[in-house]
ZADO-1210 file (C-alpha; in nm, 4 decimals, padded with zeros to 6 digits):
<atoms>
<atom x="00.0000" y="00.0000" z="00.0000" code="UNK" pos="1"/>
<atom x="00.2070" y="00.3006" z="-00.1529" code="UNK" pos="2"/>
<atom x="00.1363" y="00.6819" z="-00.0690" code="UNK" pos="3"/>
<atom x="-00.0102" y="00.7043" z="-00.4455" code="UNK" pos="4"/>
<atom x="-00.2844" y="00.3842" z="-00.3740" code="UNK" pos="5"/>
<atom x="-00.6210" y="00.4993" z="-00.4097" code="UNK" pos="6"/>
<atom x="-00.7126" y="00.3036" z="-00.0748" code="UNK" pos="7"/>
<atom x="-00.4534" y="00.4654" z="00.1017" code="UNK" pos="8"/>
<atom x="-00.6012" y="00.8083" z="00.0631" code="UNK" pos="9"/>
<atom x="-00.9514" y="00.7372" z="00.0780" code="UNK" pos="10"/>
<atom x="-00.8985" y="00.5288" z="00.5012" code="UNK" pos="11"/>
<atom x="-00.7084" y="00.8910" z="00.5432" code="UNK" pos="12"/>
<atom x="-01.0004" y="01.1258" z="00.4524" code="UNK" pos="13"/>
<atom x="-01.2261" y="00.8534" z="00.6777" code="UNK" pos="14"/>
<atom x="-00.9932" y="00.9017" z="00.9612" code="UNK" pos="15"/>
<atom x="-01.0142" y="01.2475" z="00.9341" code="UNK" pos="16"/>
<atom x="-01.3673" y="01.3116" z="00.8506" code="UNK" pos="17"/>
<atom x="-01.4513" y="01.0885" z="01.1509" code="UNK" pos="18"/>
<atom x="-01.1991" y="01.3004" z="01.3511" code="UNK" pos="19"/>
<atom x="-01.2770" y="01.6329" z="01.2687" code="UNK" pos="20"/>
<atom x="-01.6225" y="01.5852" z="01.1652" code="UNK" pos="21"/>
<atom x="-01.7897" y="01.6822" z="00.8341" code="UNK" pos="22"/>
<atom x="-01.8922" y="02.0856" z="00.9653" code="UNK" pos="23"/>
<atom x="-01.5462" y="02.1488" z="01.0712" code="UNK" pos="24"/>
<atom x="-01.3358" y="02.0686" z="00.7385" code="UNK" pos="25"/>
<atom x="-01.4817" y="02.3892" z="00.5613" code="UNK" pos="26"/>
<atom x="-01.4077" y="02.6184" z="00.8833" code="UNK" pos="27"/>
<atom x="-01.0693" y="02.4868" z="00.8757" code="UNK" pos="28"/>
<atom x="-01.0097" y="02.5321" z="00.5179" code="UNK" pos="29"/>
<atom x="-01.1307" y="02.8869" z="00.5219" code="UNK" pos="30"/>
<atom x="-00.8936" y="02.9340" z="00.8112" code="UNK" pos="31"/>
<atom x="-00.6365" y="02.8391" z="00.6140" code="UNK" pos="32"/>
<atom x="-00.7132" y="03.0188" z="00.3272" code="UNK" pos="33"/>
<atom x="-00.6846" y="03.3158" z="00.5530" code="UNK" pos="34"/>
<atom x="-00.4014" y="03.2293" z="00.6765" code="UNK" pos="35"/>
<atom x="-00.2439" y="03.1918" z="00.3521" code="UNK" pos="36"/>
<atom x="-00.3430" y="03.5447" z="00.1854" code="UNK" pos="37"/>
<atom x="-00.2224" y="03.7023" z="00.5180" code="UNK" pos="38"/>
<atom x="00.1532" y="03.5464" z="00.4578" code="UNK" pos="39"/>
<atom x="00.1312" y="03.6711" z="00.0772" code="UNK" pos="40"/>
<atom x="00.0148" y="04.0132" z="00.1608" code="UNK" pos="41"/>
<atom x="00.2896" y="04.0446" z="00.4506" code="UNK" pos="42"/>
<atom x="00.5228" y="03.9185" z="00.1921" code="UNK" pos="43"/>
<atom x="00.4349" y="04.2276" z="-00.0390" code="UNK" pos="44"/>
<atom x="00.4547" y="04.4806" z="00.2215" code="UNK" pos="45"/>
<atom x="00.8024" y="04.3654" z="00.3012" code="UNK" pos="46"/>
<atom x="00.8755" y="04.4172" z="-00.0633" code="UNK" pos="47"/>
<atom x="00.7385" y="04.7523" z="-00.0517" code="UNK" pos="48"/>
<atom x="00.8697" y="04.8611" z="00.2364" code="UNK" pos="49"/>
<atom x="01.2545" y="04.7425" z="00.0873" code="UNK" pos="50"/>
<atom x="01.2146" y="04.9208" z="-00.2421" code="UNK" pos="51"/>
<atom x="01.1056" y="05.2591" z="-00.0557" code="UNK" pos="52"/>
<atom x="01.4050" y="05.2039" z="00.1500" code="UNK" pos="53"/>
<atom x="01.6636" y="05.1644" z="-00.1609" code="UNK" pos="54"/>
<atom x="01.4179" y="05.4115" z="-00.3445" code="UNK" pos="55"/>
<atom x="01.4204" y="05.1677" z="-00.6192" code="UNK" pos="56"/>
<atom x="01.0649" y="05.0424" z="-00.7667" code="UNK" pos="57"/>
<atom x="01.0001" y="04.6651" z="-00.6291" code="UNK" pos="58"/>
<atom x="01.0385" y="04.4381" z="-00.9322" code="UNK" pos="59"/>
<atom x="00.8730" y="04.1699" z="-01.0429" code="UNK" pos="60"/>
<atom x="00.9121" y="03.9069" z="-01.3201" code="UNK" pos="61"/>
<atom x="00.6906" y="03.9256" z="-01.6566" code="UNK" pos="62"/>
<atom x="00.3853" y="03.6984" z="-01.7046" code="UNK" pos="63"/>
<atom x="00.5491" y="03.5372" z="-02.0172" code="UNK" pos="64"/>
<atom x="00.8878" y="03.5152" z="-01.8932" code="UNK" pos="65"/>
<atom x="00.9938" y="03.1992" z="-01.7470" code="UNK" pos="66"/>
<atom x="01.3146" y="03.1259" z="-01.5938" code="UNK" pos="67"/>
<atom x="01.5636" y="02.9976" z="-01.8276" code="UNK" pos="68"/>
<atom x="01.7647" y="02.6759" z="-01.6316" code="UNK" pos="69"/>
<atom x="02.1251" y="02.6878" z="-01.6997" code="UNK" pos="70"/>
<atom x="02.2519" y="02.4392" z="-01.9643" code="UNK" pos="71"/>
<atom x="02.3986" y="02.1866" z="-01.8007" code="UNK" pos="72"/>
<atom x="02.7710" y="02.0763" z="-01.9329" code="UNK" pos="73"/>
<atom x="02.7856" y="01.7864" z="-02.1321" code="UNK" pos="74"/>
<atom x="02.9049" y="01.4833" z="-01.9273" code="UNK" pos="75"/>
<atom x="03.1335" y="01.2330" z="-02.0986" code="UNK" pos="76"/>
<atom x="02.9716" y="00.8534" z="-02.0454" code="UNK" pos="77"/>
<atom x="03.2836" y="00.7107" z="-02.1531" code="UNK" pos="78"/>
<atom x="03.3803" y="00.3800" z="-01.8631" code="UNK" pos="79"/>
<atom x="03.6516" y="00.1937" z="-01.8889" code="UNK" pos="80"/>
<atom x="03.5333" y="-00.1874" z="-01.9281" code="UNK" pos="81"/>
<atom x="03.8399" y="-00.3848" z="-01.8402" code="UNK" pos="82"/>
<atom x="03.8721" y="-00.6873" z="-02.1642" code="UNK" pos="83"/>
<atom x="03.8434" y="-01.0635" z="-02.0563" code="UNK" pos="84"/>
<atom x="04.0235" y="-01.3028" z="-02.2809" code="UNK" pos="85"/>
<atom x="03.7891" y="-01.5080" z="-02.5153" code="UNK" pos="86"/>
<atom x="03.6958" y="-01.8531" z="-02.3213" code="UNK" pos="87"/>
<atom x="03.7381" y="-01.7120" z="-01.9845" code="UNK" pos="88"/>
<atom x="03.4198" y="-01.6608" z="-01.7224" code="UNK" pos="89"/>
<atom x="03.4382" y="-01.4089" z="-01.4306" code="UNK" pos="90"/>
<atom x="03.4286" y="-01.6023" z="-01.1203" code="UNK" pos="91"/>
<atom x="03.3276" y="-01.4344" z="-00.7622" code="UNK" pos="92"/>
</atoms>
């Protein structure tokens, strides 16, 4: 029974609908959601608050532009295989 296994996920929401009970989960949720939008607003303040320090505008990245990964150097594959002579077997 992997993490991925249907089965596996549906005995956890059982355990924790029977747990928290069916009227809590949304409360919790929106809680979270809160939570959540409080951290990214915080997070734009600080930004804010360290451009007006440096007097430079706060940037941010453009809708179409992705980052670009480095291109990774090419790695040589080459292994040294050492010969046997023809008739021979490997023994352990």
């Amino acid at each position: 029974m992997g993490m991925g296994s249907i089965w596996h996920w549906l005995v956890v929401l059982l355990i924790v609908l029977v747990l928290f009970g069916a009227g809590k989960i949304p409360k919790l949720m929106g809680d979270l959601a809160k939570g959540v939008k409080a951290f990214k607003t915080g997070l734009k303040d600080e930004d804010e608050k360290v451009a007006d320090a440096s007097g430079q505008p706060p940037t941010t990245p453009a809708p179409g532009a992705a980052a670009q990964p480095a291109p990774a150097a090419p790695q040589a594959s080459v292994q040294a295989q050492a010969a046997q002579p023809a008739g021979q077997t490997v023994r352990n």
